[in-house]
Biopython code that builds the backbone (N, CA, C, O; Angstrom):
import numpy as np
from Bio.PDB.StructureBuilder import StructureBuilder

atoms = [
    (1, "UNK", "N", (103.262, 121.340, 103.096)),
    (1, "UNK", "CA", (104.543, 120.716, 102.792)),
    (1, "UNK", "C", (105.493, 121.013, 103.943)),
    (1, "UNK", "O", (105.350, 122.146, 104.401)),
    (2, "UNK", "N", (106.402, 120.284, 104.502)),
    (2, "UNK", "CA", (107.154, 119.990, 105.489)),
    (2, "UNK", "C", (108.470, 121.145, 104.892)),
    (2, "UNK", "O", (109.200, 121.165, 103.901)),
    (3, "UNK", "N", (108.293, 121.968, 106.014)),
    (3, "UNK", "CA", (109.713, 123.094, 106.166)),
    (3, "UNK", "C", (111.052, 122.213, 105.456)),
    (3, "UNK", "O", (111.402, 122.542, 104.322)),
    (4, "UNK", "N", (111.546, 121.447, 105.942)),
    (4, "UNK", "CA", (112.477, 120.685, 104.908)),
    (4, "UNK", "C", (112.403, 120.477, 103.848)),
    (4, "UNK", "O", (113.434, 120.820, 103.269)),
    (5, "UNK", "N", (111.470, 119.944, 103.036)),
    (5, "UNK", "CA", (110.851, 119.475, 102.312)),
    (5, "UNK", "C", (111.027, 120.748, 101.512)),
    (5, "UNK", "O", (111.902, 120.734, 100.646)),
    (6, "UNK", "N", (110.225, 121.980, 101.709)),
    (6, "UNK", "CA", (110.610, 122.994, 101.025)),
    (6, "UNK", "C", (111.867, 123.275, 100.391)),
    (6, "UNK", "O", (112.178, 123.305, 99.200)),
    (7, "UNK", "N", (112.791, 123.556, 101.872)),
    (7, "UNK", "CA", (114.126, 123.832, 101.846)),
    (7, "UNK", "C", (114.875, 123.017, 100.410)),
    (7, "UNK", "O", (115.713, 123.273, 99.545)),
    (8, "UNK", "N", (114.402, 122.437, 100.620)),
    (8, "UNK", "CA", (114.990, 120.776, 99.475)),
    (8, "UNK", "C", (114.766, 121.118, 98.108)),
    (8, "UNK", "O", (115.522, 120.880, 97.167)),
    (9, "UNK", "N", (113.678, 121.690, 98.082)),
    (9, "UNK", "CA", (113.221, 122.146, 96.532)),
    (9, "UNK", "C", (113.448, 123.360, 95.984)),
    (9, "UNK", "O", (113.505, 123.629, 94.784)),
    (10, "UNK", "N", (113.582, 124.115, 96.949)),
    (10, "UNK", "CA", (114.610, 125.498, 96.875)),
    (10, "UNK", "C", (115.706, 125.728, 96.742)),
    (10, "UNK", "O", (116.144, 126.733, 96.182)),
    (11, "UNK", "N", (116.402, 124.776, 97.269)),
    (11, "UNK", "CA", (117.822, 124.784, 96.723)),
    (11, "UNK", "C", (118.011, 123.515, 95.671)),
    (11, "UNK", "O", (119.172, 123.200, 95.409)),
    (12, "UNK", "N", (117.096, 122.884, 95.151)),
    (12, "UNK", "CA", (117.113, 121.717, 93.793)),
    (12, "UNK", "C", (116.919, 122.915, 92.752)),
    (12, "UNK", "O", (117.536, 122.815, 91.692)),
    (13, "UNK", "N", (116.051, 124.129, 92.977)),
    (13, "UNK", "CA", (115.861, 124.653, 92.184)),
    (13, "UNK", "C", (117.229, 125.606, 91.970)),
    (13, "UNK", "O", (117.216, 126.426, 91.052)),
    (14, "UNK", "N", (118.036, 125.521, 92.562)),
    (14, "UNK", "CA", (119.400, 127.009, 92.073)),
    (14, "UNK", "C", (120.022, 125.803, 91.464)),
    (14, "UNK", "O", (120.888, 126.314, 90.754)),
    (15, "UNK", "N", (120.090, 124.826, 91.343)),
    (15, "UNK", "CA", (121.039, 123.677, 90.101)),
    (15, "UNK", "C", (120.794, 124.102, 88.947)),
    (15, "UNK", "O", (119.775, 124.610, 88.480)),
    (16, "UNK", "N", (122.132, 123.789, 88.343)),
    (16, "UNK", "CA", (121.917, 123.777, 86.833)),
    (16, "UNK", "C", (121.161, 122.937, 85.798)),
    (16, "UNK", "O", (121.310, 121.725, 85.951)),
    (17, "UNK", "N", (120.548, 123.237, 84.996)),
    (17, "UNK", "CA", (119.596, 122.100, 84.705)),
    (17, "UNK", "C", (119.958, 120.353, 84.305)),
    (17, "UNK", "O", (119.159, 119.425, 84.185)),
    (18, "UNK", "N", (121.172, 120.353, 84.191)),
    (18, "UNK", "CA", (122.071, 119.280, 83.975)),
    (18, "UNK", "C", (121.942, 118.317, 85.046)),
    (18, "UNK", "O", (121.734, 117.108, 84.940)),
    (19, "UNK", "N", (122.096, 119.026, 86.114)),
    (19, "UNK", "CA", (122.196, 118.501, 87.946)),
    (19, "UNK", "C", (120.783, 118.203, 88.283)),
    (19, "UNK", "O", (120.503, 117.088, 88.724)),
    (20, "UNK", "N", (119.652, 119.318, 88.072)),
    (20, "UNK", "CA", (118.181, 118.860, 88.686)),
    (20, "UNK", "C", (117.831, 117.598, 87.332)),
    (20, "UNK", "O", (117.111, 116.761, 87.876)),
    (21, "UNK", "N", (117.995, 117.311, 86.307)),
    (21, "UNK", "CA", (118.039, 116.158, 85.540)),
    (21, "UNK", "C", (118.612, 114.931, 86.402)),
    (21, "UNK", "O", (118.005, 113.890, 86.650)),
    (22, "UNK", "N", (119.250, 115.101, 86.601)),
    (22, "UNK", "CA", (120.186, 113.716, 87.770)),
    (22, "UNK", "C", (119.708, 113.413, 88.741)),
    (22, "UNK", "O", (119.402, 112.238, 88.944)),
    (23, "UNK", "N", (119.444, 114.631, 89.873)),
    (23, "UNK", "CA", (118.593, 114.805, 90.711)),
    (23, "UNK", "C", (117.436, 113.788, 90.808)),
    (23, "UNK", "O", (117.244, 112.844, 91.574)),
    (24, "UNK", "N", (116.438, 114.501, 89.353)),
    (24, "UNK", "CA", (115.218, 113.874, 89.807)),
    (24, "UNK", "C", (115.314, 112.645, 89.428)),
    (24, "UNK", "O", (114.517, 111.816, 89.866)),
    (25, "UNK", "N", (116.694, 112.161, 88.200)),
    (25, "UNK", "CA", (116.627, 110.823, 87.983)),
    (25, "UNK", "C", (116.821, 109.990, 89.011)),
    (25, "UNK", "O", (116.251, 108.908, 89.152)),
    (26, "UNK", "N", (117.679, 110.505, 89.797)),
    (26, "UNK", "CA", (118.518, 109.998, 91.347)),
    (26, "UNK", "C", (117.104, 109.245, 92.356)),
    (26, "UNK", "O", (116.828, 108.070, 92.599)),
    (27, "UNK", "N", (116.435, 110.571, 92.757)),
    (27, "UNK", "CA", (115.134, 110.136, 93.451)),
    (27, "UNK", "C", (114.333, 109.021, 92.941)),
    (27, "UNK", "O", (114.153, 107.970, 93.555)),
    (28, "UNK", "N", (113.700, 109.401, 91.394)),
    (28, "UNK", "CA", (112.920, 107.888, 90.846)),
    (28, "UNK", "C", (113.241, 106.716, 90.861)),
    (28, "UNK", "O", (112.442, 105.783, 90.779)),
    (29, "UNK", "N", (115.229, 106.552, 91.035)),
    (29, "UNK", "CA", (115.076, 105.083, 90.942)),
    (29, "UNK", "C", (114.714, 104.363, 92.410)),
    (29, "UNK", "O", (114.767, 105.020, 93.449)),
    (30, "UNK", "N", (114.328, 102.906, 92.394)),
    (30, "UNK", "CA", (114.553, 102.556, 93.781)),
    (30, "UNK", "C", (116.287, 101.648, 93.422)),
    (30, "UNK", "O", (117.019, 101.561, 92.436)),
    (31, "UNK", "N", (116.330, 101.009, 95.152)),
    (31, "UNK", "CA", (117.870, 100.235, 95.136)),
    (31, "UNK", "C", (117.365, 98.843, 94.125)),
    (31, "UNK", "O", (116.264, 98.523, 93.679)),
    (32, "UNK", "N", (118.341, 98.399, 94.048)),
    (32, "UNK", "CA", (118.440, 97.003, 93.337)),
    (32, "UNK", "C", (117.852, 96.324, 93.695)),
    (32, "UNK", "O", (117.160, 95.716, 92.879)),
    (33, "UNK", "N", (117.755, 96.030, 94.930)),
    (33, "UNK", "CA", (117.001, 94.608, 95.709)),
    (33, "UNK", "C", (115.386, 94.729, 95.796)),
    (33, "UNK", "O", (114.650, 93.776, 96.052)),
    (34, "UNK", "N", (114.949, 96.073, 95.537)),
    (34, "UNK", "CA", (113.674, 96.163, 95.630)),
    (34, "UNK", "C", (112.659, 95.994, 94.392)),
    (34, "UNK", "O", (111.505, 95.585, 94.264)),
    (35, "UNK", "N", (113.899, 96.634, 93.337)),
    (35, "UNK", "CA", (113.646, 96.349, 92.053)),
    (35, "UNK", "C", (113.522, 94.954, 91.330)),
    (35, "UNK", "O", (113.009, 94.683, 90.244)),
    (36, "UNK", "N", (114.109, 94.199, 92.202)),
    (36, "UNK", "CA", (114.412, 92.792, 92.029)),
    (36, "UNK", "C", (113.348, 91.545, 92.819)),
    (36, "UNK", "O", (113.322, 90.323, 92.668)),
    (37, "UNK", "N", (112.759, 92.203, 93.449)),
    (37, "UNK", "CA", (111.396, 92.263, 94.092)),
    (37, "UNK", "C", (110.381, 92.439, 93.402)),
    (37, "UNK", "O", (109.523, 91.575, 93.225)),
    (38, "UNK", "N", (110.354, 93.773, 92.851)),
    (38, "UNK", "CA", (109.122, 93.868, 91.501)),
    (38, "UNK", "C", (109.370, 93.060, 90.412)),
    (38, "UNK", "O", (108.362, 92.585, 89.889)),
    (39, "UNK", "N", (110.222, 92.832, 90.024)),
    (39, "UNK", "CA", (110.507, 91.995, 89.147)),
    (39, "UNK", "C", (109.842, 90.491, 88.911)),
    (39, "UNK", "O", (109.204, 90.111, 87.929)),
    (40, "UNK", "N", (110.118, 89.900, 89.872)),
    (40, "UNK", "CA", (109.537, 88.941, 90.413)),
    (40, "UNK", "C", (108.577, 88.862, 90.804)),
    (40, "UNK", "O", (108.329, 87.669, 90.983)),
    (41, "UNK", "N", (107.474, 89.715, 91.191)),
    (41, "UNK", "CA", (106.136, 89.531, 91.431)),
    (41, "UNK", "C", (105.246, 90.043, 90.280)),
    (41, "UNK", "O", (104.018, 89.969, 90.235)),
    (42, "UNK", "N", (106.140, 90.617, 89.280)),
    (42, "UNK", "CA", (105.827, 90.926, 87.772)),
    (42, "UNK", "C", (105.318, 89.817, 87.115)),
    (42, "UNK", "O", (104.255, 89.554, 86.552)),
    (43, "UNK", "N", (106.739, 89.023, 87.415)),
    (43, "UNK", "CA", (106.865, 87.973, 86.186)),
    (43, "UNK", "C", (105.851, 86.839, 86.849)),
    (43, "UNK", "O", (105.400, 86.202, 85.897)),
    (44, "UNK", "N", (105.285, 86.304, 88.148)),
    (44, "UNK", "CA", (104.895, 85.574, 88.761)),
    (44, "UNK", "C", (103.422, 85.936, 87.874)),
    (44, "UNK", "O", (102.822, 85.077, 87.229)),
    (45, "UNK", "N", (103.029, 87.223, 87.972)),
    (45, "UNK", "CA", (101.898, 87.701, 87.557)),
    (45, "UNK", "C", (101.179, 87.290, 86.170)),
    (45, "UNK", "O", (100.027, 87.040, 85.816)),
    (46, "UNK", "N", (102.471, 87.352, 85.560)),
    (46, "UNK", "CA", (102.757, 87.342, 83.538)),
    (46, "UNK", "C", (102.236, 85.499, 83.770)),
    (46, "UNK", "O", (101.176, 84.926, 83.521)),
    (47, "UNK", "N", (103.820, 84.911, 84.469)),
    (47, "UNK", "CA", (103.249, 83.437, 84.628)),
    (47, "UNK", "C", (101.787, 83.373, 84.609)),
    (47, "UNK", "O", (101.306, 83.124, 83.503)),
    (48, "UNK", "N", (100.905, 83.555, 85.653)),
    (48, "UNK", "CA", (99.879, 83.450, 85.899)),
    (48, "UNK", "C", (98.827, 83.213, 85.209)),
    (48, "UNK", "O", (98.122, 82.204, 85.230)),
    (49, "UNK", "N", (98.668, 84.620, 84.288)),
    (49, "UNK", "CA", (97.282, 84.919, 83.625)),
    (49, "UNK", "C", (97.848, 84.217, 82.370)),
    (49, "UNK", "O", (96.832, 83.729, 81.873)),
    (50, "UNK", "N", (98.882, 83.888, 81.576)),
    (50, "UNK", "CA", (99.298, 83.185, 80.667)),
    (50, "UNK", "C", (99.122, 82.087, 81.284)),
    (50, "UNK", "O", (99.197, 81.773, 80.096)),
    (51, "UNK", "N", (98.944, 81.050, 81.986)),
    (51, "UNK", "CA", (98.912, 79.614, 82.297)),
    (51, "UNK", "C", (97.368, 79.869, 82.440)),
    (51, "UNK", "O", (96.581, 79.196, 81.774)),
    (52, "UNK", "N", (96.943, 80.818, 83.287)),
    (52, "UNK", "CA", (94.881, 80.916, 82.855)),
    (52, "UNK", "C", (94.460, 81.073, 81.373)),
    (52, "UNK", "O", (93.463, 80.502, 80.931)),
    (53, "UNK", "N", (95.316, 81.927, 80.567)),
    (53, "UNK", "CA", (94.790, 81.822, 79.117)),
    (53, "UNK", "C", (95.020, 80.490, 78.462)),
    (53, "UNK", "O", (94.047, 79.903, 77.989)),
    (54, "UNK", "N", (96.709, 79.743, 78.363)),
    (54, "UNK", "CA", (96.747, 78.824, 77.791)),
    (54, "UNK", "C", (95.815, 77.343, 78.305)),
    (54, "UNK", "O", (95.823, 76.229, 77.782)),
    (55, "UNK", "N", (95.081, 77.814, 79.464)),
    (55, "UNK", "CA", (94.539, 76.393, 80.049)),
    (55, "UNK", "C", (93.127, 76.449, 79.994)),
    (55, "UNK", "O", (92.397, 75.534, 80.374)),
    (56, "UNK", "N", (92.604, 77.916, 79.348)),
    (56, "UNK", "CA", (91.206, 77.919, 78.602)),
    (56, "UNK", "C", (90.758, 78.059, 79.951)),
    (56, "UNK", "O", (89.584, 77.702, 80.045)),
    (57, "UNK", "N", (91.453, 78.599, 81.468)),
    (57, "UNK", "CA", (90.765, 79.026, 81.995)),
    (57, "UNK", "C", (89.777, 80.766, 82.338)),
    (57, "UNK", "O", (88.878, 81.040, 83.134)),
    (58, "UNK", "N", (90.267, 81.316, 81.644)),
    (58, "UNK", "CA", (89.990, 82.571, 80.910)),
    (58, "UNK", "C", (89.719, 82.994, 79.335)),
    (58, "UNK", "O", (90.401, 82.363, 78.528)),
    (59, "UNK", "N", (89.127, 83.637, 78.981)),
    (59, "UNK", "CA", (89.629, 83.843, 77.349)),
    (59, "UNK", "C", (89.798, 85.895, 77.380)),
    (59, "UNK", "O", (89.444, 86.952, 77.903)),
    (60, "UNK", "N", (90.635, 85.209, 76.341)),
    (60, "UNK", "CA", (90.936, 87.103, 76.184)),
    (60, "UNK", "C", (89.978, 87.625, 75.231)),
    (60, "UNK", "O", (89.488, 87.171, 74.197)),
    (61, "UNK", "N", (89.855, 88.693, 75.863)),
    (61, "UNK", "CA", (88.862, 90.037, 75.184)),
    (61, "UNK", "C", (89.893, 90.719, 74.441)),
    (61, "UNK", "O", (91.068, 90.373, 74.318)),
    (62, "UNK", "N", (89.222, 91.891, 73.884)),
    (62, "UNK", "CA", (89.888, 92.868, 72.643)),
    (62, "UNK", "C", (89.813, 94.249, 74.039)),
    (62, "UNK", "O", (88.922, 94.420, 74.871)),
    (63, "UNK", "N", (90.719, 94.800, 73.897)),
    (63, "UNK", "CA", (91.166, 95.890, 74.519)),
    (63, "UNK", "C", (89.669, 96.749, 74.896)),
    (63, "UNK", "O", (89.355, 97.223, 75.987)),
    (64, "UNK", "N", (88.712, 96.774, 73.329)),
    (64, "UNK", "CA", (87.673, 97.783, 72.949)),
    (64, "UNK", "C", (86.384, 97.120, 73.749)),
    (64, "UNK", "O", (85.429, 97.672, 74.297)),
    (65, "UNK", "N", (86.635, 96.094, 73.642)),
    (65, "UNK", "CA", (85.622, 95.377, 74.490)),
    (65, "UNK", "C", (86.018, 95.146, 76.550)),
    (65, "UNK", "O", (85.094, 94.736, 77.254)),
    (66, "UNK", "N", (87.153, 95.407, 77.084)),
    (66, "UNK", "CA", (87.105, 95.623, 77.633)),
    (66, "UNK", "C", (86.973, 96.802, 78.269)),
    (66, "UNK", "O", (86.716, 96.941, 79.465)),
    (67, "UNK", "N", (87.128, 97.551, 77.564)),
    (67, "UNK", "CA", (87.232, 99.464, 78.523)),
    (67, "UNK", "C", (85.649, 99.114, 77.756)),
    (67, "UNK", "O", (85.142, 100.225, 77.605)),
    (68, "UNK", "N", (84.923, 98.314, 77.354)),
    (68, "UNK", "CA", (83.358, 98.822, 77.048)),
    (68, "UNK", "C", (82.705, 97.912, 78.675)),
    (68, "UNK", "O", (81.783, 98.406, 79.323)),
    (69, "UNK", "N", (83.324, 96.707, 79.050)),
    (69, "UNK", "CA", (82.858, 96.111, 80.480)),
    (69, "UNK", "C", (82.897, 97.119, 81.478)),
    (69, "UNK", "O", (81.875, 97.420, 82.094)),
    (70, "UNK", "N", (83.844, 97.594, 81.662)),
    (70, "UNK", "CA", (85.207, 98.556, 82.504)),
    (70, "UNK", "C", (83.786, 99.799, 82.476)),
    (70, "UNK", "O", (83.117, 100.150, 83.448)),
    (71, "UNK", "N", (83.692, 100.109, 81.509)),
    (71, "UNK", "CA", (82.449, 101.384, 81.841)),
    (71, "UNK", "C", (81.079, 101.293, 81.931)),
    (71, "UNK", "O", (80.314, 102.239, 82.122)),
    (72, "UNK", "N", (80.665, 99.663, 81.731)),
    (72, "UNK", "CA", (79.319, 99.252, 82.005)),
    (72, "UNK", "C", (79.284, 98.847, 83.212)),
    (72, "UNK", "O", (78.303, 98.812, 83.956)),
    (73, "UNK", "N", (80.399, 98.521, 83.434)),
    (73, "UNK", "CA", (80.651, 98.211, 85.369)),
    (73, "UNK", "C", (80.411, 99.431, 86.176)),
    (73, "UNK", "O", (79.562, 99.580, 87.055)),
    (74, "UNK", "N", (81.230, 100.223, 85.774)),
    (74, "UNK", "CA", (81.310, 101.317, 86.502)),
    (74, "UNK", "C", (79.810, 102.599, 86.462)),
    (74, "UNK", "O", (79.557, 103.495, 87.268)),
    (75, "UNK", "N", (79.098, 102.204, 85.242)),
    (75, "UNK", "CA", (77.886, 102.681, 85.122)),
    (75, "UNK", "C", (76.887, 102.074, 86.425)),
    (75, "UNK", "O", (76.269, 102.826, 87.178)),
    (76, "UNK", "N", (76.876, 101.388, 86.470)),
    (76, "UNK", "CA", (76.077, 100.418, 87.098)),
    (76, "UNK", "C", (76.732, 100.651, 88.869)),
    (76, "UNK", "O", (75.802, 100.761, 89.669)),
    (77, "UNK", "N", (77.251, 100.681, 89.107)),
    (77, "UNK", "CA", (77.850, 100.892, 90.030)),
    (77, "UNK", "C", (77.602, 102.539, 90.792)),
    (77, "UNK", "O", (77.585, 102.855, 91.982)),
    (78, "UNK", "N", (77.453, 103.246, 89.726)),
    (78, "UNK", "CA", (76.994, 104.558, 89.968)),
    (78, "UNK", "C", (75.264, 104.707, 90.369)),
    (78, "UNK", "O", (74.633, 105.495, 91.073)),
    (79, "UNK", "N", (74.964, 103.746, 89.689)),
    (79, "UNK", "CA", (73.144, 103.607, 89.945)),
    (79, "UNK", "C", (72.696, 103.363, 91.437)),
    (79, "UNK", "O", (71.501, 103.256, 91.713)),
]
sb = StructureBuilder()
sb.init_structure("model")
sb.init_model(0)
sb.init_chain("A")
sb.init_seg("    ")
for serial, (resi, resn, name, xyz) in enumerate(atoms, 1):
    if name == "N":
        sb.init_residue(resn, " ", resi, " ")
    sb.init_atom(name, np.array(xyz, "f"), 0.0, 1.0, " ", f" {name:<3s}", serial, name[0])
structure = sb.get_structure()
């Protein structure tokens, strides 16, 4: 870990717990515009696989049946 980097977490740590709460909320967010970015390549996404389901170009599976593909894939893959 980078000498700063330390420094940074050493003195996050003498805050009151009120302040390192803010803190770490402070760090997690990103700015607006980037968020507004994900947003949009979210919803492009949502569009997507909903216009493949409603156009019968996909069909949906059950959650149980997929994590059962998801580990027959990955079985197989190990072979």
């Amino acid at each position: 870990m980078a000498s700063r980097l330390e420094d940074y977490i050493a003195e996050g740590r003498t805050l009151a717990a009120d302040e390192r709460e803010i803190a770490a909320l402070s760090l997690r967010q990103i700015d607006e515009a980037r968020q507004a970015e994900v947003d949009a390549a979210w919803d492009e996404t949502i569009d997507c696989r909903l216009d493949e389901l409603l156009s019968g170009k996909v069909e949906a599976v059950s959650g149980r049946e997929t994590i059962s593909i998801a580990r027959a894939r990955a079985a197989a893959r190990r072979k």
